[in-house]
FITI-559050 format. One record per atom (N, C-alpha, C): y negated, z, x negated; atom name; residue number from 1. Coordinates in pm, whole numbers. Layout:
REM residues N
Y:Z:X:CA:NUM
...
REM end
This chain:
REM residues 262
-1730:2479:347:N:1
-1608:2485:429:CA:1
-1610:2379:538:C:1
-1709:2342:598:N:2
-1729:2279:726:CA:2
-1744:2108:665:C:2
-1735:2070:523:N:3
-1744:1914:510:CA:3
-1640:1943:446:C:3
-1523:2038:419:N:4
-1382:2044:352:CA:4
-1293:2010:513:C:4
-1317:2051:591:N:5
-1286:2039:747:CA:5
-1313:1892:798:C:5
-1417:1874:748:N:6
-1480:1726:819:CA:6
-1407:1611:747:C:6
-1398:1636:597:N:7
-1282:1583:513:CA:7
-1192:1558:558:C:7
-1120:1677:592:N:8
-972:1698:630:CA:8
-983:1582:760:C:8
-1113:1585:879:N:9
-1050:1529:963:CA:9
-1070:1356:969:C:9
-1097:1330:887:N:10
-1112:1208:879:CA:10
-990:1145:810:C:10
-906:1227:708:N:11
-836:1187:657:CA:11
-662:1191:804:C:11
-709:1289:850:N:12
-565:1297:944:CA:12
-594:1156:1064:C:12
-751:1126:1051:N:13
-762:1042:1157:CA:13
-695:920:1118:C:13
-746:849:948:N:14
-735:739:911:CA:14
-532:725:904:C:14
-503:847:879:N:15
-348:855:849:CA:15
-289:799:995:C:15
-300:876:1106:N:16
-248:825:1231:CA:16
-284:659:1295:C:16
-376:652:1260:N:17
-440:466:1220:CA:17
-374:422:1182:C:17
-307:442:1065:N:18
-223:350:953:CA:18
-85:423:1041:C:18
-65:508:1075:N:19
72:530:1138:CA:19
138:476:1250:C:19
61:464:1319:N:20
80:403:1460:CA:20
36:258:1447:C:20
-8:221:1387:N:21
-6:55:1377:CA:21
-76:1:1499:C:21
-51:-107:1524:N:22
-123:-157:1614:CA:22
-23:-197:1771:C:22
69:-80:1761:N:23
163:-108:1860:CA:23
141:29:1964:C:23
197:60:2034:N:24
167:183:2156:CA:24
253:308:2153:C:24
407:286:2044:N:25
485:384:2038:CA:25
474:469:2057:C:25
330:538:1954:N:26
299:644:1910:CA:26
277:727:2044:C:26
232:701:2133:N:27
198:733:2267:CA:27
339:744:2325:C:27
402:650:2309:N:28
498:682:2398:CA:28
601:811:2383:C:28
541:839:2178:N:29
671:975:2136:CA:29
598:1085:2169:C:29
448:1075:2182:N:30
399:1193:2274:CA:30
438:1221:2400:C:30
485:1110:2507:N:31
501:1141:2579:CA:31
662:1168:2635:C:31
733:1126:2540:N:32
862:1152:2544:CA:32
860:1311:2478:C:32
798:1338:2409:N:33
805:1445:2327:CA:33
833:1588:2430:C:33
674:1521:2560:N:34
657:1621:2630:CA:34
791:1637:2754:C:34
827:1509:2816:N:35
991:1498:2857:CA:35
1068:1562:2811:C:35
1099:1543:2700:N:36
1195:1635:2610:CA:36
1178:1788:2641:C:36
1095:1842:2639:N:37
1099:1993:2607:CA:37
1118:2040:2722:C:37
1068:1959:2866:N:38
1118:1996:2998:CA:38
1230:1955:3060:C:38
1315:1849:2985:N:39
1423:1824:3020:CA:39
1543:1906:2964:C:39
1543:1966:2834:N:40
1627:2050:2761:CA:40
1660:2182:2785:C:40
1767:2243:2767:N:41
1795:2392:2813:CA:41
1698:2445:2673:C:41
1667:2610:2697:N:42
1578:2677:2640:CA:42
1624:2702:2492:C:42
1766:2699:2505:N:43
1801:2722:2331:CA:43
1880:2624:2278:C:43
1848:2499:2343:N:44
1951:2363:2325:CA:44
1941:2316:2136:C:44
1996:2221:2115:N:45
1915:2175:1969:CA:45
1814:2057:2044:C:45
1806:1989:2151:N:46
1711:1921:2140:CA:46
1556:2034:2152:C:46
1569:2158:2208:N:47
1477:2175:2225:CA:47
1425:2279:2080:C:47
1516:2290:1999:N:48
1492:2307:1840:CA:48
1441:2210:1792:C:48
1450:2058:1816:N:49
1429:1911:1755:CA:49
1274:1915:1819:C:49
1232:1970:1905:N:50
1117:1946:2024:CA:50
1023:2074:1919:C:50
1108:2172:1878:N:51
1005:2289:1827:CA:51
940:2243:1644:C:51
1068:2160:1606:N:52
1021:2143:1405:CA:52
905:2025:1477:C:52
934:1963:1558:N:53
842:1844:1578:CA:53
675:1873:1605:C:53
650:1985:1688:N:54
529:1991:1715:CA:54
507:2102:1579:C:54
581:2202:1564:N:55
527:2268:1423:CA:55
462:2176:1308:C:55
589:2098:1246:N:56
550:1968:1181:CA:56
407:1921:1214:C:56
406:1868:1336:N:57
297:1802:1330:CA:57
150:1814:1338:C:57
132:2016:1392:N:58
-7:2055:1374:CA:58
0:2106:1243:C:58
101:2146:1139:N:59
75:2142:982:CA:59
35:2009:932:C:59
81:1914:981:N:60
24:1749:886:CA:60
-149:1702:958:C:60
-156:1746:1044:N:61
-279:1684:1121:CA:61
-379:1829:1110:C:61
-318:1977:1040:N:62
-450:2044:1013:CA:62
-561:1981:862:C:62
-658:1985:922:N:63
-788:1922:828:CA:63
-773:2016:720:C:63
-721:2135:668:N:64
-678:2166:582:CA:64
-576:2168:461:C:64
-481:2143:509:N:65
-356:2077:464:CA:65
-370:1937:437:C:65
-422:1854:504:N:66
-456:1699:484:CA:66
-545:1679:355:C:66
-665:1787:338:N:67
-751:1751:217:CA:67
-638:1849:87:C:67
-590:1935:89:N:68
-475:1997:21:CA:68
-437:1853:-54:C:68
-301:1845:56:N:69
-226:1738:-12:CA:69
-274:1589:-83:C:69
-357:1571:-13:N:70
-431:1424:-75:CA:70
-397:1433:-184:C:70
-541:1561:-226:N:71
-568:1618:-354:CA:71
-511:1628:-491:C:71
-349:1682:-407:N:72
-245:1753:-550:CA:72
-173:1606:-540:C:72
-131:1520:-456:N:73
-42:1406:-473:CA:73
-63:1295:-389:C:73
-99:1327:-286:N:74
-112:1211:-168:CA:74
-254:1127:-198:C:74
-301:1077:-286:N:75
-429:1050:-323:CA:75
-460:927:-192:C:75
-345:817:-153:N:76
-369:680:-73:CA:76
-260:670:25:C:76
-173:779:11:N:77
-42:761:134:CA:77
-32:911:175:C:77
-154:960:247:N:78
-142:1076:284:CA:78
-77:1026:471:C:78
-115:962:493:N:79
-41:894:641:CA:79
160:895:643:C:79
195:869:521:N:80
342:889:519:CA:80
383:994:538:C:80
289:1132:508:N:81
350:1221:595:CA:81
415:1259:691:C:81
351:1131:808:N:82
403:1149:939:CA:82
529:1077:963:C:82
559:1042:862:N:83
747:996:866:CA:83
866:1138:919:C:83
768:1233:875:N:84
825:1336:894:CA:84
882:1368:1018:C:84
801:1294:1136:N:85
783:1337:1266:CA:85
924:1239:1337:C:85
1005:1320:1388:N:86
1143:1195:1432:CA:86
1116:1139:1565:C:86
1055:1026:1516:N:87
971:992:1637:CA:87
1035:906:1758:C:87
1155:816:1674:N:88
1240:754:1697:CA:88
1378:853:1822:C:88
1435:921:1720:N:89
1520:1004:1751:CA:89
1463:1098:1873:C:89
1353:1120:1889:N:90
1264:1188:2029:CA:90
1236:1121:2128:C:90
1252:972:2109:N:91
1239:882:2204:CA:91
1384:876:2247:C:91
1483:873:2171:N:92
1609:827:2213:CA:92
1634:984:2284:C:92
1618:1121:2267:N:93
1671:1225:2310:CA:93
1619:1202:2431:C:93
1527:1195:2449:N:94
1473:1206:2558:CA:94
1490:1109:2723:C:94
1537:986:2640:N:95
1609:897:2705:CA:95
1678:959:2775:C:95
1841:1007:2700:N:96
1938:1051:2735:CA:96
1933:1190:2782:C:96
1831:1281:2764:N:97
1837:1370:2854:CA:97
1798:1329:2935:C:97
1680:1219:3059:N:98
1657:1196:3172:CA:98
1782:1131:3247:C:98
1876:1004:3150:N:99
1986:976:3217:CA:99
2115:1113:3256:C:99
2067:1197:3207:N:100
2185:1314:3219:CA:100
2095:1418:3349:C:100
1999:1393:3404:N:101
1972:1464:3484:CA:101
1975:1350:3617:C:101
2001:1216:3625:N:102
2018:1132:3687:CA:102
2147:1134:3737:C:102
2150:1119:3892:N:103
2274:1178:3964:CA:103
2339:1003:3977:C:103
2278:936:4035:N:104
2341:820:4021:CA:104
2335:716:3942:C:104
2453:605:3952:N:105
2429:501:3845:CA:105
2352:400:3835:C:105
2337:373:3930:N:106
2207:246:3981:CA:106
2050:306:3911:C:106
2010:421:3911:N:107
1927:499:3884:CA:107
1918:502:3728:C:107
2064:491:3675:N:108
2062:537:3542:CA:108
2042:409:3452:C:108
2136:250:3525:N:109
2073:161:3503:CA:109
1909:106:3512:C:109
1847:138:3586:N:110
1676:139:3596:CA:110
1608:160:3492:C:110
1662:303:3422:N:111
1605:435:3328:CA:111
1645:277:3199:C:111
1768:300:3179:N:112
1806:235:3070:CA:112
1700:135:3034:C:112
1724:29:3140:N:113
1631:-114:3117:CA:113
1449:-47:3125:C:113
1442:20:3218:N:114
1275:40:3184:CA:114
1231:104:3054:C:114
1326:165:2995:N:115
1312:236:2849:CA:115
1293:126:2748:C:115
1398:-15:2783:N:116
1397:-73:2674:CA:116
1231:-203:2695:C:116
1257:-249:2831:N:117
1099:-258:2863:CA:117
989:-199:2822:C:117
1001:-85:2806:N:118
878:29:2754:CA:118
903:-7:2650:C:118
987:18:2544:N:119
978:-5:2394:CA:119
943:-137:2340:C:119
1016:-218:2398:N:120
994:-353:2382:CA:120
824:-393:2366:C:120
782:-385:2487:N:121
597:-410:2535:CA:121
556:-332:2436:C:121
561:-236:2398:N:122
459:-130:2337:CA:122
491:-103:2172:C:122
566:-213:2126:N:123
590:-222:1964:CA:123
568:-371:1971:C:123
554:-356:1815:N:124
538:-512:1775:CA:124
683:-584:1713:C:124
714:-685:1776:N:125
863:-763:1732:CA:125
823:-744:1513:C:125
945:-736:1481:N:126
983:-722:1343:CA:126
961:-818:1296:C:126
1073:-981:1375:N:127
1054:-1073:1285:CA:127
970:-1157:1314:C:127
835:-1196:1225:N:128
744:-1239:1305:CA:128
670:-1325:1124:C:128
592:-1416:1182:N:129
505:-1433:1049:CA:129
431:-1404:954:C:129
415:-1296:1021:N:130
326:-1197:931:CA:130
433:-1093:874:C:130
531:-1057:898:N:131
616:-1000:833:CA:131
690:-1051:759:C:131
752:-1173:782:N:132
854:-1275:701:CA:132
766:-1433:680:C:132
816:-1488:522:N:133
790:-1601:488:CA:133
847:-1661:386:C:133
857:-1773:379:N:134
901:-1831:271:CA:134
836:-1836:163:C:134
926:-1770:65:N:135
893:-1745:-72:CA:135
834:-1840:-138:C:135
774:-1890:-266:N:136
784:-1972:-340:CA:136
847:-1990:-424:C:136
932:-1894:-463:N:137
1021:-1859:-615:CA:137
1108:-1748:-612:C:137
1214:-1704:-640:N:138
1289:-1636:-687:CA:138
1262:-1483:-663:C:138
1160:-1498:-754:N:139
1060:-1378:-774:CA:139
1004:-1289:-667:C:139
950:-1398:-536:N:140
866:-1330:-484:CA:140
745:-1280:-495:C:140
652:-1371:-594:N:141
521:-1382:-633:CA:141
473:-1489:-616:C:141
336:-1479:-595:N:142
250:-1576:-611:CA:142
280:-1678:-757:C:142
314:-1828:-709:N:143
312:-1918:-843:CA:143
237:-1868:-951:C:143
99:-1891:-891:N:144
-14:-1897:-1017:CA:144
28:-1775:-1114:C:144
105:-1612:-1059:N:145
90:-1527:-1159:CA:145
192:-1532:-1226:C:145
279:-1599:-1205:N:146
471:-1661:-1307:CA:146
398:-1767:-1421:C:146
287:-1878:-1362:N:147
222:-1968:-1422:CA:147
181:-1882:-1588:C:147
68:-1797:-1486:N:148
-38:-1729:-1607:CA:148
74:-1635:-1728:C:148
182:-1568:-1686:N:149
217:-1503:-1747:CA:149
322:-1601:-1825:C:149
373:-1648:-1796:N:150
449:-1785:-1884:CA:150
399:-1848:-2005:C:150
254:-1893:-1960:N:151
165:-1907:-2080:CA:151
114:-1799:-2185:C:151
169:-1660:-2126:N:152
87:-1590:-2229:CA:152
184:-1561:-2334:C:152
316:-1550:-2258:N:153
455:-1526:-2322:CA:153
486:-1622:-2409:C:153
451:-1755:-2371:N:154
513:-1852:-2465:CA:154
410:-1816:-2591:C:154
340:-1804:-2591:N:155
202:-1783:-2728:CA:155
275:-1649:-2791:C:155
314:-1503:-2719:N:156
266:-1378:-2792:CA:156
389:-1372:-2835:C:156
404:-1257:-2936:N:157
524:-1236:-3042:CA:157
583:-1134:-2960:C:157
648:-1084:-2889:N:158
651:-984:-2856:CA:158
601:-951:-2689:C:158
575:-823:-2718:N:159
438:-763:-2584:CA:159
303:-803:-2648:C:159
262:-829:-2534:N:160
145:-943:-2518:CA:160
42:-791:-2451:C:160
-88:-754:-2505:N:161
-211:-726:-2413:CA:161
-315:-768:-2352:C:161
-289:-757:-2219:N:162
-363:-848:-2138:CA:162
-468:-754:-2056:C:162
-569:-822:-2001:N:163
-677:-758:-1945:CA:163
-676:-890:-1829:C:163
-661:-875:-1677:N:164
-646:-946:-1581:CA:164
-739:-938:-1462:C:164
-780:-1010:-1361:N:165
-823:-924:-1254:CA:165
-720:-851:-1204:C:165
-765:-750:-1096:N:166
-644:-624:-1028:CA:166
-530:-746:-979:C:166
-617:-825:-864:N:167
-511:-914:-774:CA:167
-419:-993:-833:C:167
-434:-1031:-998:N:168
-353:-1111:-1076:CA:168
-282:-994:-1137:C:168
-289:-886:-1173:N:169
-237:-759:-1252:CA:169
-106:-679:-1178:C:169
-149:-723:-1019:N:170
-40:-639:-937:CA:170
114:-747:-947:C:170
71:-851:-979:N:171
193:-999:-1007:CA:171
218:-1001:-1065:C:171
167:-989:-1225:N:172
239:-1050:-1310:CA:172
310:-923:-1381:C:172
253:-775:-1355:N:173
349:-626:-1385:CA:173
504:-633:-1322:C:173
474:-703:-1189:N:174
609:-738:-1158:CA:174
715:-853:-1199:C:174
645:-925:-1332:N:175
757:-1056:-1362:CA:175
777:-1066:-1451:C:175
667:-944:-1542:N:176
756:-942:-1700:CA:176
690:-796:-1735:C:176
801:-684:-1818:N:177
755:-610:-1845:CA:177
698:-608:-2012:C:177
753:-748:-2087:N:178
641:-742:-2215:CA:178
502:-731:-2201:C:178
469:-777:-2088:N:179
321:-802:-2049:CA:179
225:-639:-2042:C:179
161:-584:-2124:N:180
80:-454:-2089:CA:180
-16:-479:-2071:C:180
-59:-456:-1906:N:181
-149:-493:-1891:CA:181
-258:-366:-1885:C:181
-403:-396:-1879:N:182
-487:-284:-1811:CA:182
-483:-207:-1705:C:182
-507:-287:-1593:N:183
-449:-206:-1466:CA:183
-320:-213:-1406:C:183
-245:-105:-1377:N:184
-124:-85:-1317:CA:184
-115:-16:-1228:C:184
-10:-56:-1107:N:185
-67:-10:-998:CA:185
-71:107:-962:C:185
-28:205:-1034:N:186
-74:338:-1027:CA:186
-222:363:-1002:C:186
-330:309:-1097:N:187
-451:275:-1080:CA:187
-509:182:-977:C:187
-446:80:-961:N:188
-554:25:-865:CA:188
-513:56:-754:C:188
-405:117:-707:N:189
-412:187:-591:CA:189
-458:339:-566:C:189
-490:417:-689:N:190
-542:558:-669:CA:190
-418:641:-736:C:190
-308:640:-756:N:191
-242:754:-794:CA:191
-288:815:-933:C:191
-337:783:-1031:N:192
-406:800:-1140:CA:192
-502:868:-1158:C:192
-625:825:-1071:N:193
-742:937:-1008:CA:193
-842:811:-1134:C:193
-956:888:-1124:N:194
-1088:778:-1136:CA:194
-1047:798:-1318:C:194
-1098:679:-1359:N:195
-1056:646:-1521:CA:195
-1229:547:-1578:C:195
-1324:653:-1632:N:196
-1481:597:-1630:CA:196
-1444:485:-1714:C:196
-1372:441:-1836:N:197
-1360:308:-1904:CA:197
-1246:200:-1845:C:197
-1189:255:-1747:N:198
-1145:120:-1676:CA:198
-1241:69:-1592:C:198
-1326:168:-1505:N:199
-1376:167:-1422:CA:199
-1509:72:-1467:C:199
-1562:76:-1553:N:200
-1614:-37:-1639:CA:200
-1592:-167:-1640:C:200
-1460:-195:-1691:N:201
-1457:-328:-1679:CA:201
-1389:-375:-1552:C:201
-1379:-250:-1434:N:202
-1317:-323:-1278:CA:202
-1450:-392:-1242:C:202
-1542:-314:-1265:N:203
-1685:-363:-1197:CA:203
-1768:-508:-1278:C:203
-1725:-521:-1404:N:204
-1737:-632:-1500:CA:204
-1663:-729:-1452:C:204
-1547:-694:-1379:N:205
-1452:-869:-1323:CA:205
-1488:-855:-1206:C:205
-1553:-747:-1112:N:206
-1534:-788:-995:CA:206
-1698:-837:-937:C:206
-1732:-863:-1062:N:207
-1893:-933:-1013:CA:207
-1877:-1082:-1004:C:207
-1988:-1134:-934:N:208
-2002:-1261:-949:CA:208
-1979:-1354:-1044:C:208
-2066:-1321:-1133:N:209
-2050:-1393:-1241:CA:209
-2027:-1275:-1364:C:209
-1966:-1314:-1477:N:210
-1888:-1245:-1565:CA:210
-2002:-1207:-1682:C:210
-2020:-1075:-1725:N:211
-2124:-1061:-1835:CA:211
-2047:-1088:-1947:C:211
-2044:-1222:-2018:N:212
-1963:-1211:-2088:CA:212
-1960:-1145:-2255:C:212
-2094:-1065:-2302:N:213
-2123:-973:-2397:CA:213
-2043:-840:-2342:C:213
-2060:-841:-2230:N:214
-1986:-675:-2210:CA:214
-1900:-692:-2223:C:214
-1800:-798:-2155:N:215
-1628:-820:-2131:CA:215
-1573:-845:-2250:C:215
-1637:-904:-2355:N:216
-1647:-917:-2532:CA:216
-1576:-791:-2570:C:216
-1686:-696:-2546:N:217
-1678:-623:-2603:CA:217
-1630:-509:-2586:C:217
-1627:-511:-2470:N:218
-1469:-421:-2426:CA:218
-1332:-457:-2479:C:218
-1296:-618:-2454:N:219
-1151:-633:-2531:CA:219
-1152:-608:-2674:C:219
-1243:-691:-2746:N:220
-1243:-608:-2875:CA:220
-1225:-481:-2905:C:220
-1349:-356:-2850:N:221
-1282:-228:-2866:CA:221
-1156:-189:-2805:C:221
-1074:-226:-2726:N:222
-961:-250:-2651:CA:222
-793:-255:-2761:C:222
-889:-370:-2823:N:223
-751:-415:-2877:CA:223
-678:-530:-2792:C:223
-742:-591:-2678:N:224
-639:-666:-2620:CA:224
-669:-765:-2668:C:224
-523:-900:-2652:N:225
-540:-1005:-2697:CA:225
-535:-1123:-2614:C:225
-540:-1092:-2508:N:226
-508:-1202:-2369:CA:226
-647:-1152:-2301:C:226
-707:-1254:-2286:N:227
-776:-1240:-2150:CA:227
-782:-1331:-2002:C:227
-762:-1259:-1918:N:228
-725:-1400:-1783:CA:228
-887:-1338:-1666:C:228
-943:-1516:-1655:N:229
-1087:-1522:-1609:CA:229
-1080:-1577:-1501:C:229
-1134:-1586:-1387:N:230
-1170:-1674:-1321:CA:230
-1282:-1749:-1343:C:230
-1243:-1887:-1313:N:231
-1315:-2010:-1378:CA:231
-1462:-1972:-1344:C:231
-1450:-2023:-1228:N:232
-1574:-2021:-1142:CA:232
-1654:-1884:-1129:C:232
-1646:-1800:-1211:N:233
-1750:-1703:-1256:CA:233
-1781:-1668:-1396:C:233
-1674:-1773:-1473:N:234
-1753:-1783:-1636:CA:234
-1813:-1888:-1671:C:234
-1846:-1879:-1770:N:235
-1893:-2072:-1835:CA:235
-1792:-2054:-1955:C:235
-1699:-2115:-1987:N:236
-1581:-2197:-2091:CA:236
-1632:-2201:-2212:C:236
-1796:-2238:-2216:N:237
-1872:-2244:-2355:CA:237
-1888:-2105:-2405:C:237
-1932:-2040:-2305:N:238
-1977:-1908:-2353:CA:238
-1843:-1821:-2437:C:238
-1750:-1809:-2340:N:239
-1657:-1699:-2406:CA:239
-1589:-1781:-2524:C:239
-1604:-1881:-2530:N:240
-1503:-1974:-2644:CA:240
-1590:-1932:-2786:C:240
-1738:-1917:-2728:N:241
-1825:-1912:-2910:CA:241
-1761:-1761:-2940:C:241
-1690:-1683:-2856:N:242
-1665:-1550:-2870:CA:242
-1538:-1538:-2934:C:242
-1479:-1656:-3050:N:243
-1418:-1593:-3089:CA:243
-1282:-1645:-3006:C:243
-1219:-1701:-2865:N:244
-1178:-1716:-2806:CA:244
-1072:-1831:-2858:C:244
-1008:-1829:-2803:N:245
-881:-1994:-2788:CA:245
-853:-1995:-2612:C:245
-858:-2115:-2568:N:246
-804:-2120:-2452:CA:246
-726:-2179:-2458:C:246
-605:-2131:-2372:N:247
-445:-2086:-2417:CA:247
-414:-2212:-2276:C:247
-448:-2208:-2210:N:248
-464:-2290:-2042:CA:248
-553:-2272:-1917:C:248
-521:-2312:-1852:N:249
-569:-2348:-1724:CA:249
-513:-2390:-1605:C:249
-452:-2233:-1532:N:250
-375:-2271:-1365:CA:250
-450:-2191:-1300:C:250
-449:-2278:-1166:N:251
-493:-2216:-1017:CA:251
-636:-2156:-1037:C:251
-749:-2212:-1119:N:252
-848:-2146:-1136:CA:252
-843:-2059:-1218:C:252
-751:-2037:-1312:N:253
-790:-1903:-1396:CA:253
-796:-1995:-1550:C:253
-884:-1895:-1652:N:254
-837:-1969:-1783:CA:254
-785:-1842:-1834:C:254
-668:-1873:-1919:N:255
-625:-1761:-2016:CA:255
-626:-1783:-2155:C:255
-693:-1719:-2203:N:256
-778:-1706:-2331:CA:256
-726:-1602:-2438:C:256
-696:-1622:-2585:N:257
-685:-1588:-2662:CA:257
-792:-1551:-2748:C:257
-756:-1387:-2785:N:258
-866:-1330:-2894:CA:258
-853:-1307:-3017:C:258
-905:-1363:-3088:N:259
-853:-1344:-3246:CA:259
-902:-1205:-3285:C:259
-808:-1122:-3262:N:260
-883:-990:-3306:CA:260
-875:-935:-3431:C:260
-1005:-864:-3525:N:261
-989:-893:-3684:CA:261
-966:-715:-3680:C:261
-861:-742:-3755:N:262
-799:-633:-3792:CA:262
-901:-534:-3933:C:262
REM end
């Protein structure tokens, strides 16, 4: 019971981490929160909005409920829970109930601008570089994975099976759906739950250098007919005596054809 607890609290910790970001809000809807409930009449709706809010939020942050939900659905976005919490809308009530207990206007101007001062300082601006950039394409992917999947398309009859690294797998699922690949992001982000023969060949691409008897012989029993490598952890000689065609060569990857005998 007591490492199902310890579970739980690590997971409500990492969730409010990822919730609150790296800005101060979160603090500030606590403390508006607590404004709120002393600024509101006793049976107001803000102070109904003040009661789902803290209910809400010692059900999402009990270490019980947190290892619960993971469990049955939340496997990697157990933190979105706290969308739940109107964190926004508690900041703004609360606003406007202090300007409504404010007798004059000069006073109420102050409130206004120091509110938006407070919000301002203690979030992070939206449009910024790390949030926005210029695309390369249409798409909204990385070149190299429009590149790799272009080449596999122009070769395959049809749907093409491919075996990719994850970081090339999460791109090119998004630019063609003939493409079936191995991992999808159901999997490499967790919604799937642990899979022991993928899990095989994640640890086969994500080594240094590539065993290339194992990775053989996984696509073969596989059935796939694409394989995409990074250069600089195979040797070109090796996988080619395997049976291989190399199909090209962008951005460091080779994509390789398997003659698979039926």
């Amino acid at each position: 019971m007591m490492n199902l607890i310890l579970e739980g609290q690590e997971i409500v910790k990492q969730a409010i981490t990822l919730y609150k970001g790296s800005g101060h809000l979160y603090e500030v809807f606590l403390i508006t929160l607590v404004i709120l409930f002393f600024c509101s009449k006793r049976h107001s709706v803000e102070r109904r909005i003040v009661g789902y809010t803290v209910i809400c939020g010692v059900i999402l942050i009990n270490p019980i409920v947190a290892v619960i939900l993971k469990r049955v659905a939340l496997e990697t976005v157990y933190w979105r829970t706290l969308w739940l919490l109107p964190m926004s809308f508690i900041i703004v009530c609360s606003i406007i109930a202090i300007l409504r207990k404010t007798k004059y206007t000069s006073l109420k101007i102050l409130v206004v601008l120091g509110s938006v001062f407070i919000i301002i300082f203690t979030g992070n601006p939206v449009f910024s570089d790390e949030n926005f950039h210029k695309t390369e394409n249409i798409y909204k992917i990385p070149e190299s994975a429009i590149e790799i999947a272009d080449i596999i398309l122009e070769d395959a009859e049809g749907e093409a099976r491919v075996i990719a690294p994850e970081e090339i797998s999460i791109w090119i699922r998004e630019y063609s759906a003939d493409i079936y690949l191995l991992f999808g992001r159901g999997y490499i982000w967790g919604y799937e739950g642990w899979n022991p023969d993928i899990e095989y060949i994640r640890d086969i691409l994500r080594a240094e250098s590539y065993d290339v008897v194992a990775l053989d012989e996984f696509v073969t029993r596989r059935e796939y007919e694409y394989l995409v490598v990074e250069s600089k952890r195979i040797s070109l000689e090796d996988i080619l005596q395997r049976e291989y065609i190399l199909l090209g060569e962008t951005q460091g990857c080779y994509i390789l054809k398997k003659e698979i005998q039926k």
